[in-house]
Jmol script that loads the backbone (N, CA, C; Angstrom):
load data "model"
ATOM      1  N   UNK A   1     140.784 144.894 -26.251  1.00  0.00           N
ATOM      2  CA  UNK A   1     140.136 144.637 -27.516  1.00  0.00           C
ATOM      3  C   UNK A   1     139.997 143.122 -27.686  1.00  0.00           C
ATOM      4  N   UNK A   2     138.796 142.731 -27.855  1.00  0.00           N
ATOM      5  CA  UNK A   2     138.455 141.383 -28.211  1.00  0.00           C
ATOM      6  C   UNK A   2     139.525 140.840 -29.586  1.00  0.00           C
ATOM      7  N   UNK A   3     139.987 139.635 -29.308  1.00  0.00           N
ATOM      8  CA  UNK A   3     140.484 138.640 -30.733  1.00  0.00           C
ATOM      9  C   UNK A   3     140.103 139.048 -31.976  1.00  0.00           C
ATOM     10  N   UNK A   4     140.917 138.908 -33.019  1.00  0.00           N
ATOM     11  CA  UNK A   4     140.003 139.044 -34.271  1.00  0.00           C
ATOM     12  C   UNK A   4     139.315 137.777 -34.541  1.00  0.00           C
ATOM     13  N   UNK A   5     138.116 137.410 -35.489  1.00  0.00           N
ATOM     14  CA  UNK A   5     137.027 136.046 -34.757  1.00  0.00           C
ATOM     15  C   UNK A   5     137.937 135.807 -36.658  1.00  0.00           C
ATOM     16  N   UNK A   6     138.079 134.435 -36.649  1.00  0.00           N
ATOM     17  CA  UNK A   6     138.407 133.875 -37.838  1.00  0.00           C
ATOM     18  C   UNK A   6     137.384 134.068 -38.836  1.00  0.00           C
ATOM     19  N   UNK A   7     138.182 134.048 -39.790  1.00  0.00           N
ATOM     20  CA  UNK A   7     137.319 133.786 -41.431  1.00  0.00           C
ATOM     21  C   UNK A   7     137.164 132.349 -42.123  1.00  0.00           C
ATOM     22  N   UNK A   8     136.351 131.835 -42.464  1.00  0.00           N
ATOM     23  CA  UNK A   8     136.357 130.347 -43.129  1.00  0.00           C
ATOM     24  C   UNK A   8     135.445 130.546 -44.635  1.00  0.00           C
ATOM     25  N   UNK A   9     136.131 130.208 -45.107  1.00  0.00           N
ATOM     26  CA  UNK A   9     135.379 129.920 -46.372  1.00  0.00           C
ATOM     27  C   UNK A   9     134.275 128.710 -46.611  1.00  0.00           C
ATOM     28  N   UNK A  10     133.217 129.274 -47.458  1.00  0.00           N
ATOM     29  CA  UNK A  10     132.443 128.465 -46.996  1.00  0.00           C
ATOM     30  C   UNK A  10     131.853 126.885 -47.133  1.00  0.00           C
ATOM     31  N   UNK A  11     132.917 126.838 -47.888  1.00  0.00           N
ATOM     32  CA  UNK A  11     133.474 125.603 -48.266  1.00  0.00           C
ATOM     33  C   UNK A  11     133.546 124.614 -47.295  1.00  0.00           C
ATOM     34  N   UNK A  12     134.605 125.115 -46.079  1.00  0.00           N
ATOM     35  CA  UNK A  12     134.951 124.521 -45.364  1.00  0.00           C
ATOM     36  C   UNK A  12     134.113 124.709 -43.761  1.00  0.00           C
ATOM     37  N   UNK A  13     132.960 125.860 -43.921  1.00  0.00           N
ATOM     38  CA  UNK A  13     132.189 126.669 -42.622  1.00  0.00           C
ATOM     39  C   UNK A  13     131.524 125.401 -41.724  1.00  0.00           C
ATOM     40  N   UNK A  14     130.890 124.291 -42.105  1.00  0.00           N
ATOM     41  CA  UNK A  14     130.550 123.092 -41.681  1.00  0.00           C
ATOM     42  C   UNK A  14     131.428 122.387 -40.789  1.00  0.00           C
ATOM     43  N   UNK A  15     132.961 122.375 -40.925  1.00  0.00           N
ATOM     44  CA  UNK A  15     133.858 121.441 -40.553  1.00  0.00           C
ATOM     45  C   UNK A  15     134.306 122.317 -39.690  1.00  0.00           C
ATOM     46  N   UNK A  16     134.544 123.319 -39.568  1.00  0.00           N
ATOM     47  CA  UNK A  16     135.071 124.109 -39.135  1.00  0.00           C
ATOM     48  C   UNK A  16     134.146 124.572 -37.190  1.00  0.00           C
ATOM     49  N   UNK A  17     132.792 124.554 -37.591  1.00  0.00           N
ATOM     50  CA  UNK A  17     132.025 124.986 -36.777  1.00  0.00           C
ATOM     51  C   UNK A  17     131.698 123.904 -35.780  1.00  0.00           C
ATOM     52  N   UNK A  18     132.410 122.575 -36.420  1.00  0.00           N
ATOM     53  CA  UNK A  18     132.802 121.281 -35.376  1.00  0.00           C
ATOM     54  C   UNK A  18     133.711 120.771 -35.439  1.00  0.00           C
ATOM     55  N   UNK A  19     134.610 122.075 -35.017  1.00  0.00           N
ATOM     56  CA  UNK A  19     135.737 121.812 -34.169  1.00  0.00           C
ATOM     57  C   UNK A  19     136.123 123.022 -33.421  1.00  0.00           C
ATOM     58  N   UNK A  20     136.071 122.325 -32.470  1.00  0.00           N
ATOM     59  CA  UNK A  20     136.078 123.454 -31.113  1.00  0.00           C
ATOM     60  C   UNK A  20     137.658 124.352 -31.186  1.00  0.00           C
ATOM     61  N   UNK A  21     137.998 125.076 -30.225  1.00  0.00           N
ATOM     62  CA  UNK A  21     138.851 126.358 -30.099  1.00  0.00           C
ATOM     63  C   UNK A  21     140.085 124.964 -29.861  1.00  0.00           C
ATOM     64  N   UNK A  22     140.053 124.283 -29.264  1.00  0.00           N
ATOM     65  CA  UNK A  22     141.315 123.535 -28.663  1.00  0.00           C
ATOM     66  C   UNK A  22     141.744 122.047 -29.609  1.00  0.00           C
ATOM     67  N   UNK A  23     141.034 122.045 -30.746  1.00  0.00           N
ATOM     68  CA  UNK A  23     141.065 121.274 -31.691  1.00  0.00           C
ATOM     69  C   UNK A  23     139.968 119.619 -31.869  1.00  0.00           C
ATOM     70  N   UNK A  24     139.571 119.744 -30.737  1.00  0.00           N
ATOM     71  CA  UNK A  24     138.866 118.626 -30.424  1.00  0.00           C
ATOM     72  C   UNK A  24     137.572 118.671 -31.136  1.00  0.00           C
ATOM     73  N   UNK A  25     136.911 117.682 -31.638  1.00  0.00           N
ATOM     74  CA  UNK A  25     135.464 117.493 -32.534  1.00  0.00           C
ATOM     75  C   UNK A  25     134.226 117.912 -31.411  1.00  0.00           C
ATOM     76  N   UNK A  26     133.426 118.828 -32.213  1.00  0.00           N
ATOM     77  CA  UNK A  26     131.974 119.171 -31.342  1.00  0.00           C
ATOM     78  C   UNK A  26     131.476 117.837 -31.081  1.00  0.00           C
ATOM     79  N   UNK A  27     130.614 117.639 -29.764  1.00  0.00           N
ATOM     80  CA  UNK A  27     130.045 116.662 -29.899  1.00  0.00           C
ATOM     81  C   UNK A  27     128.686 116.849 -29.134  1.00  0.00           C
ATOM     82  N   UNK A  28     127.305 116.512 -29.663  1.00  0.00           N
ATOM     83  CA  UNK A  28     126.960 115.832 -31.028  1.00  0.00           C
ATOM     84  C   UNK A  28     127.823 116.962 -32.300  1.00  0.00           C
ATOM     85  N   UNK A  29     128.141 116.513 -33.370  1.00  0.00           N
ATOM     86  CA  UNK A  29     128.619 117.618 -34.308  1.00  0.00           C
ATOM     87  C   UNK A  29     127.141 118.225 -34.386  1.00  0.00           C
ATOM     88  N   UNK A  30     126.715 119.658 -35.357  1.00  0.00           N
ATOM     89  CA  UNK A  30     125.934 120.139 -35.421  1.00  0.00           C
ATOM     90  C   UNK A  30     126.213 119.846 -37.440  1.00  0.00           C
ATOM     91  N   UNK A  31     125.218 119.027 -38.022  1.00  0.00           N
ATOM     92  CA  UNK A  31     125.039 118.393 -39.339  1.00  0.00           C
ATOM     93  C   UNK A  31     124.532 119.456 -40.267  1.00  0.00           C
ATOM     94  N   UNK A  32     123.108 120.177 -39.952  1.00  0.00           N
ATOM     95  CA  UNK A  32     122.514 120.906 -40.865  1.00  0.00           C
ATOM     96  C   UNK A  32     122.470 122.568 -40.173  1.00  0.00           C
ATOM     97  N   UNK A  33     122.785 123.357 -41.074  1.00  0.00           N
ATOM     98  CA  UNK A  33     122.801 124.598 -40.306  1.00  0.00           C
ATOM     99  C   UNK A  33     121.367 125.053 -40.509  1.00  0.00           C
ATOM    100  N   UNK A  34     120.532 124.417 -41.365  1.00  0.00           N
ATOM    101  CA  UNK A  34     119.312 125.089 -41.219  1.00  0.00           C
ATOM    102  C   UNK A  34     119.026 124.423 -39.983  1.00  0.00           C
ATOM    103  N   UNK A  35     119.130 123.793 -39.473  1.00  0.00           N
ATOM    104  CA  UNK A  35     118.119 123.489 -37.896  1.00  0.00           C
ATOM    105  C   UNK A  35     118.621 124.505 -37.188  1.00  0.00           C
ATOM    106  N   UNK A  36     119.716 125.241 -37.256  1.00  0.00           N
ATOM    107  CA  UNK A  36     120.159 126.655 -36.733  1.00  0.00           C
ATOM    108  C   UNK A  36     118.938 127.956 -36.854  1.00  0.00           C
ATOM    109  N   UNK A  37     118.609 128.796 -35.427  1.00  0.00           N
ATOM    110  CA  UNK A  37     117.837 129.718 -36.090  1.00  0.00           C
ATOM    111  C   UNK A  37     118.660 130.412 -36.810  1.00  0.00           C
ATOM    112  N   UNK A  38     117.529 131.278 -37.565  1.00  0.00           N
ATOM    113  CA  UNK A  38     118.401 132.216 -38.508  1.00  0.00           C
ATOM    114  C   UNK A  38     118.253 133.436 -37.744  1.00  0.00           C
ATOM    115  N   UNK A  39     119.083 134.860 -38.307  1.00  0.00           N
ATOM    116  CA  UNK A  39     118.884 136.255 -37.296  1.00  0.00           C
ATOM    117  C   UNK A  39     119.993 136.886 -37.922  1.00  0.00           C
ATOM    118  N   UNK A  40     119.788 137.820 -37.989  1.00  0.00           N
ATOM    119  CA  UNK A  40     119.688 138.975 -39.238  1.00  0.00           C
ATOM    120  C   UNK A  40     120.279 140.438 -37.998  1.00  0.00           C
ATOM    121  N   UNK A  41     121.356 140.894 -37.951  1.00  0.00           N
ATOM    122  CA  UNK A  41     121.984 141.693 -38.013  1.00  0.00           C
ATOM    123  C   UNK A  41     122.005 143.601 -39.183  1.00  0.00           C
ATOM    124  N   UNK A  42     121.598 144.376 -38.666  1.00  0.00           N
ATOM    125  CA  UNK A  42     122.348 145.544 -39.893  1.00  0.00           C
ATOM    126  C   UNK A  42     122.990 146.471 -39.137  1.00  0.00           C
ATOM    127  N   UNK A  43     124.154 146.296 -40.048  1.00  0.00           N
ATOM    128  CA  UNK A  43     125.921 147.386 -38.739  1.00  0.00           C
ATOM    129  C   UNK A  43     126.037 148.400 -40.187  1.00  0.00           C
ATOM    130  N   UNK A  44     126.431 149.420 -39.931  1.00  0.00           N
ATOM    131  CA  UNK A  44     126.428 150.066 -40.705  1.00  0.00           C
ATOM    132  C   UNK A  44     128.095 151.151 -41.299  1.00  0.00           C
ATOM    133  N   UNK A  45     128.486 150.729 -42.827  1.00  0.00           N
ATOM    134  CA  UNK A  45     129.719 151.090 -42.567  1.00  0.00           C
ATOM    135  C   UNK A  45     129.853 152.731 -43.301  1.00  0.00           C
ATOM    136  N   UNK A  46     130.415 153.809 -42.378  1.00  0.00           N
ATOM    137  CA  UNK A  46     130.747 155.117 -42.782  1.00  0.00           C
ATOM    138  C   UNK A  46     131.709 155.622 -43.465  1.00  0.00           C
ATOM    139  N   UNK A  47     131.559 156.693 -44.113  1.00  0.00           N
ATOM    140  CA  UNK A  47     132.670 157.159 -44.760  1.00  0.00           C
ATOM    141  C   UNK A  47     132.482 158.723 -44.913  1.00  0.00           C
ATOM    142  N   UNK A  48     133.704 159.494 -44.546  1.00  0.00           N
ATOM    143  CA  UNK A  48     133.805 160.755 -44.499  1.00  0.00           C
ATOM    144  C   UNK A  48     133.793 161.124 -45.890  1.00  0.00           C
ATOM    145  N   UNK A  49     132.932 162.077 -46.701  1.00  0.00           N
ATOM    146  CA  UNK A  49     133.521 162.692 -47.606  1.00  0.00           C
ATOM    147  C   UNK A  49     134.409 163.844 -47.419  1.00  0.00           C
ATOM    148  N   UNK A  50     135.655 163.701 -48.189  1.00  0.00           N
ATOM    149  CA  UNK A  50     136.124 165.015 -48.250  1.00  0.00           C
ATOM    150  C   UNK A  50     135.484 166.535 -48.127  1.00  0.00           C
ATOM    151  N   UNK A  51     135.447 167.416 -47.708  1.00  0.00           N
ATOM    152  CA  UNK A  51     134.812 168.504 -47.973  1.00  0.00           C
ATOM    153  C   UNK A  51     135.127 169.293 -48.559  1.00  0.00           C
ATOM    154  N   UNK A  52     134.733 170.323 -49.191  1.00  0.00           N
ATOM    155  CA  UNK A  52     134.930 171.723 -50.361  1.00  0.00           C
ATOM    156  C   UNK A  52     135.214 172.531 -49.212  1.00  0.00           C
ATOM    157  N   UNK A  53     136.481 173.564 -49.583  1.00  0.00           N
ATOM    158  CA  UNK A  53     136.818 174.706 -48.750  1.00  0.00           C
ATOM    159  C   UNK A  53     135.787 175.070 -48.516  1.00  0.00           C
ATOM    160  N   UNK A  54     135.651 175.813 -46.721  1.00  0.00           N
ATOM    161  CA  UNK A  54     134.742 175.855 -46.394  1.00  0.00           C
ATOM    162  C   UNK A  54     133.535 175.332 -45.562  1.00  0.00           C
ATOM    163  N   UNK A  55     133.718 173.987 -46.086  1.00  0.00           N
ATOM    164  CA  UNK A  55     132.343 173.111 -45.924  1.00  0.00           C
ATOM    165  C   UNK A  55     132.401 172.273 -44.818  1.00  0.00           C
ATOM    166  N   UNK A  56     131.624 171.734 -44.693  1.00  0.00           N
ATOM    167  CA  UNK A  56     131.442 171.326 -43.297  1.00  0.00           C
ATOM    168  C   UNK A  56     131.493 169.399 -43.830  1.00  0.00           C
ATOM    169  N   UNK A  57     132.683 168.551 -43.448  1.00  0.00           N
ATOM    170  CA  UNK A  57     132.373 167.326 -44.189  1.00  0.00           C
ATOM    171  C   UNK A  57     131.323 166.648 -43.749  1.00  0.00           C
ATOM    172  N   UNK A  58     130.917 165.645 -44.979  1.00  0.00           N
ATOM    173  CA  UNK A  58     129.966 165.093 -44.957  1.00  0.00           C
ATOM    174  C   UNK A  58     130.028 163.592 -44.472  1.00  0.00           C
ATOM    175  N   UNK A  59     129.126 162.857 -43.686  1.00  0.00           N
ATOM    176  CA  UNK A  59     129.279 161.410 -43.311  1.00  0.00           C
ATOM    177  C   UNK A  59     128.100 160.866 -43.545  1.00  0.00           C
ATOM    178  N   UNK A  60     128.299 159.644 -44.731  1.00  0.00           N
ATOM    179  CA  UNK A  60     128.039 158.895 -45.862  1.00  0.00           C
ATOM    180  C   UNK A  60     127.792 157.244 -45.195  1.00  0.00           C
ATOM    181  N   UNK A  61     126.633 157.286 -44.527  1.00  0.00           N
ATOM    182  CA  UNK A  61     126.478 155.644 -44.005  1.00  0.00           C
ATOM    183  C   UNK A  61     125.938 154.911 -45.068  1.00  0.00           C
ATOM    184  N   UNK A  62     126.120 153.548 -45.106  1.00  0.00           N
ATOM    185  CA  UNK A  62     125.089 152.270 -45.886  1.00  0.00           C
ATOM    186  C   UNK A  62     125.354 151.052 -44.932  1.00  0.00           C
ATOM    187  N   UNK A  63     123.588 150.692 -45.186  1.00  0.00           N
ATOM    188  CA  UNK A  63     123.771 149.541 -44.328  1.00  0.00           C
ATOM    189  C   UNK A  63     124.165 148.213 -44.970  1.00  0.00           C
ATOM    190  N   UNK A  64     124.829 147.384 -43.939  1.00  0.00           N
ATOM    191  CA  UNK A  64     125.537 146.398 -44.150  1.00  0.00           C
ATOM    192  C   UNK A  64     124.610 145.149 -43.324  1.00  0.00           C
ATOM    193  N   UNK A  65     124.060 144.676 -44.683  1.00  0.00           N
ATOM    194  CA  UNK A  65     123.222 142.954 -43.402  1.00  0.00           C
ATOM    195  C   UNK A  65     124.126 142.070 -43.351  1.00  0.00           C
ATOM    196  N   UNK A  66     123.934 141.295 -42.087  1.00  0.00           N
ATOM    197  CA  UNK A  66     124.890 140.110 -41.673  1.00  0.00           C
ATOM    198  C   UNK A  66     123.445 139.113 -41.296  1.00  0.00           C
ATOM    199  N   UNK A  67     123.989 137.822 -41.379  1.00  0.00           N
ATOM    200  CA  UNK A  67     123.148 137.047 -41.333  1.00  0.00           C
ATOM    201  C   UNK A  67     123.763 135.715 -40.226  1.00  0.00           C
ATOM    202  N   UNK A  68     122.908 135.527 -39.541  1.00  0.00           N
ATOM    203  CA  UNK A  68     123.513 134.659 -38.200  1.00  0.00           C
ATOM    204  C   UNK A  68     122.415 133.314 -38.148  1.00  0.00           C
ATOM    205  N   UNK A  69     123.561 132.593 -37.458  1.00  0.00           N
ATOM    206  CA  UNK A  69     122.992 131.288 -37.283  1.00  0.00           C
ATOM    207  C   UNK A  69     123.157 130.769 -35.464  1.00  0.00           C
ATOM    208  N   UNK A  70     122.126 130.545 -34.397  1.00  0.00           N
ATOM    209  CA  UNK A  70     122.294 130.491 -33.810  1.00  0.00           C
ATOM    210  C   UNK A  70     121.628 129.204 -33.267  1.00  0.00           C
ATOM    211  N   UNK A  71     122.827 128.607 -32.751  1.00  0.00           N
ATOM    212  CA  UNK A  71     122.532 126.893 -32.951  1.00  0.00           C
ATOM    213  C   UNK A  71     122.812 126.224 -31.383  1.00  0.00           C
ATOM    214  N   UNK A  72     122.586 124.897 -31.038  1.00  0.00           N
ATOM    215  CA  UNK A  72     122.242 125.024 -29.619  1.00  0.00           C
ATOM    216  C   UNK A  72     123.988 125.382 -28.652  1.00  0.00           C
ATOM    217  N   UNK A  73     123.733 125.133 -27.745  1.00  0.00           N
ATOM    218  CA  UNK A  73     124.586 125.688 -26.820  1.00  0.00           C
ATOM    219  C   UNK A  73     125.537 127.069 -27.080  1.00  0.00           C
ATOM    220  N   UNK A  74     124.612 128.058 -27.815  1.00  0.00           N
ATOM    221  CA  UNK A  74     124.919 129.197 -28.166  1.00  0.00           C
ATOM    222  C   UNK A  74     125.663 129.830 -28.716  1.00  0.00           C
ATOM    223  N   UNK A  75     125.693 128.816 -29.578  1.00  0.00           N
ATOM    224  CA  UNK A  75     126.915 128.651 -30.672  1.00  0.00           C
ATOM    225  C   UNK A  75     126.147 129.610 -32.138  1.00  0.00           C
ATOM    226  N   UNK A  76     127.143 130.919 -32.347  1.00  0.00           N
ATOM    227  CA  UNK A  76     126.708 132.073 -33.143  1.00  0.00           C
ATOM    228  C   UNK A  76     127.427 131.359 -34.330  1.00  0.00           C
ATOM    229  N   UNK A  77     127.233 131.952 -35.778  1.00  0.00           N
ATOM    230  CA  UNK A  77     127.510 131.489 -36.752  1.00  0.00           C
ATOM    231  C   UNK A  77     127.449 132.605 -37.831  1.00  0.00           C
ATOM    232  N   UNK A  78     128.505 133.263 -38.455  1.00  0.00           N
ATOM    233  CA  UNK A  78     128.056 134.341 -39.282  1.00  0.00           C
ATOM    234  C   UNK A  78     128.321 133.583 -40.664  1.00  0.00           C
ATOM    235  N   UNK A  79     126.876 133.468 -41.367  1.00  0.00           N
ATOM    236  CA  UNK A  79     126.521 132.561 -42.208  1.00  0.00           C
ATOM    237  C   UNK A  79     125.863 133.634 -43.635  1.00  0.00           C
ATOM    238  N   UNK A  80     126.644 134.900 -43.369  1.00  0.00           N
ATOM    239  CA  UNK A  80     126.037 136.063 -44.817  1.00  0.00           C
ATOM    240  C   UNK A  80     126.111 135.040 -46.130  1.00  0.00           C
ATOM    241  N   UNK A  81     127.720 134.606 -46.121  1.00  0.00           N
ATOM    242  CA  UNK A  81     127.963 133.900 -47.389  1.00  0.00           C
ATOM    243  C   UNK A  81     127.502 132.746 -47.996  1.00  0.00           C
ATOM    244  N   UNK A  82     126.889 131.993 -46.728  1.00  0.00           N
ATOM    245  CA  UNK A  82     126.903 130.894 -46.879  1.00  0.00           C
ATOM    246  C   UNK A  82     125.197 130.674 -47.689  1.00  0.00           C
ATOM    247  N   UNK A  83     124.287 131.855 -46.638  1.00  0.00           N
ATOM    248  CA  UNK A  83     123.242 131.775 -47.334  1.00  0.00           C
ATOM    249  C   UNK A  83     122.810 132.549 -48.310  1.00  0.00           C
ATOM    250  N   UNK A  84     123.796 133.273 -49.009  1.00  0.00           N
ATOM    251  CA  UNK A  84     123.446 133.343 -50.226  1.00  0.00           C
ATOM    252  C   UNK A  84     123.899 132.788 -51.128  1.00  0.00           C
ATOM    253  N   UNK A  85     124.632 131.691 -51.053  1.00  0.00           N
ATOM    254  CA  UNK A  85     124.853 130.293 -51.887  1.00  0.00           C
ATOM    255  C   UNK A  85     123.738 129.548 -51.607  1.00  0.00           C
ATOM    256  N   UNK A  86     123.226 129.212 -50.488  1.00  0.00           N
ATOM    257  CA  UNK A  86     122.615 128.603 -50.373  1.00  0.00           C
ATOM    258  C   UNK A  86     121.311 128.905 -51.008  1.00  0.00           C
ATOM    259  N   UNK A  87     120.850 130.269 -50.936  1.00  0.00           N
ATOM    260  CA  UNK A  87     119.779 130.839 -52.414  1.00  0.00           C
ATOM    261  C   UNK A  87     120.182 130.699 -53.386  1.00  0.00           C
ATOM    262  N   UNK A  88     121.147 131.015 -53.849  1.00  0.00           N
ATOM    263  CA  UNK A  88     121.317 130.632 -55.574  1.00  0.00           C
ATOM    264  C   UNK A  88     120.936 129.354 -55.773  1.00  0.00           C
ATOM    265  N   UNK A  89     121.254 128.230 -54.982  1.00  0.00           N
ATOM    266  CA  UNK A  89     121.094 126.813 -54.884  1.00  0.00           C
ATOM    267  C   UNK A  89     119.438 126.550 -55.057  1.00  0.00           C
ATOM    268  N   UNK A  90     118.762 127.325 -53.983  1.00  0.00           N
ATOM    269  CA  UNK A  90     117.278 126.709 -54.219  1.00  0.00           C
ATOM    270  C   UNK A  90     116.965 127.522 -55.429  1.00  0.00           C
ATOM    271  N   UNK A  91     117.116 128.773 -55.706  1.00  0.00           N
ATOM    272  CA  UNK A  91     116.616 129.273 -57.102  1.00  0.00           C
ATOM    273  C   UNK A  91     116.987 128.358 -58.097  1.00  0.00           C
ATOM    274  N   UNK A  92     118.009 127.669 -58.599  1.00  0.00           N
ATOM    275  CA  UNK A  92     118.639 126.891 -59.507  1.00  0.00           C
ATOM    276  C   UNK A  92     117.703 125.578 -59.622  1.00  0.00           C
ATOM    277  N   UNK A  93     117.784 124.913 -58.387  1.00  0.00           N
ATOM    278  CA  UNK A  93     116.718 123.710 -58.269  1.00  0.00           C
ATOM    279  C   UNK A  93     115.051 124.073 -58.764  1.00  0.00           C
ATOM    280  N   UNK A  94     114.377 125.189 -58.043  1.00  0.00           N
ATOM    281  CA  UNK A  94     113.180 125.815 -58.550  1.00  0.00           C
ATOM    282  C   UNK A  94     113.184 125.864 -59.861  1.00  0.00           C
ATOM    283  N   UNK A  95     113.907 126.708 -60.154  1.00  0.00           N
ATOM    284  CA  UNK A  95     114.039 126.669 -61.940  1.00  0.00           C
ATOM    285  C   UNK A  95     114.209 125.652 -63.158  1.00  0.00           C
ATOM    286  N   UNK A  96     114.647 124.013 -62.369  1.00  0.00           N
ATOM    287  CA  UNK A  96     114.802 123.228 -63.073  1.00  0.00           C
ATOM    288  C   UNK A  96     113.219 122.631 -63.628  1.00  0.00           C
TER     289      UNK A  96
END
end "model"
wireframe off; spacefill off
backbone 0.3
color backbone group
């Protein structure tokens, strides 16, 4: 089974994404994640319903989008949170 891949808040997702596994600084750092393409993921999470005596249970999918950033030397980026801050941000500015 693969590692579990860390969580960063996104606060800190910038600083974080330049600095490599062994602690050392990316270099060039990578500055703007929009120069990252963007790419769009949907995984989908299930759930058994219970069933009624009898019945045959039921399985209950919804899809789940993830949103990726894929930046040079193939460096993946799961950026769901980040860009939808980052929309509230341009809606807010638009609206001013």
């Amino acid at each position: 089974m693969a590692p579990p891949t860390p969580v960063y808040p996104v606060s800190s997702l910038l600083s974080e994404m330049n600095t490599l596994a062994n602690g050392k600084p990316r270099k060039p750092p990578i500055t703007n994640l929009r120069d990252c393409a963007l790419k769009e993921m949907v995984q989908y999470k299930c759930n058994v319903d219970k069933p009624k005596p009898g019945k045959e249970p039921i399985v209950v999918c919804e899809p789940v989008v993830r949103l990726f950033r894929v930046c040079r030397d193939g460096l993946h980026v799961d950026t769901t949170a980040w860009e939808r801050l980052e929309a509230r941000r341009d809606e807010s500015k638009a609206g001013r």
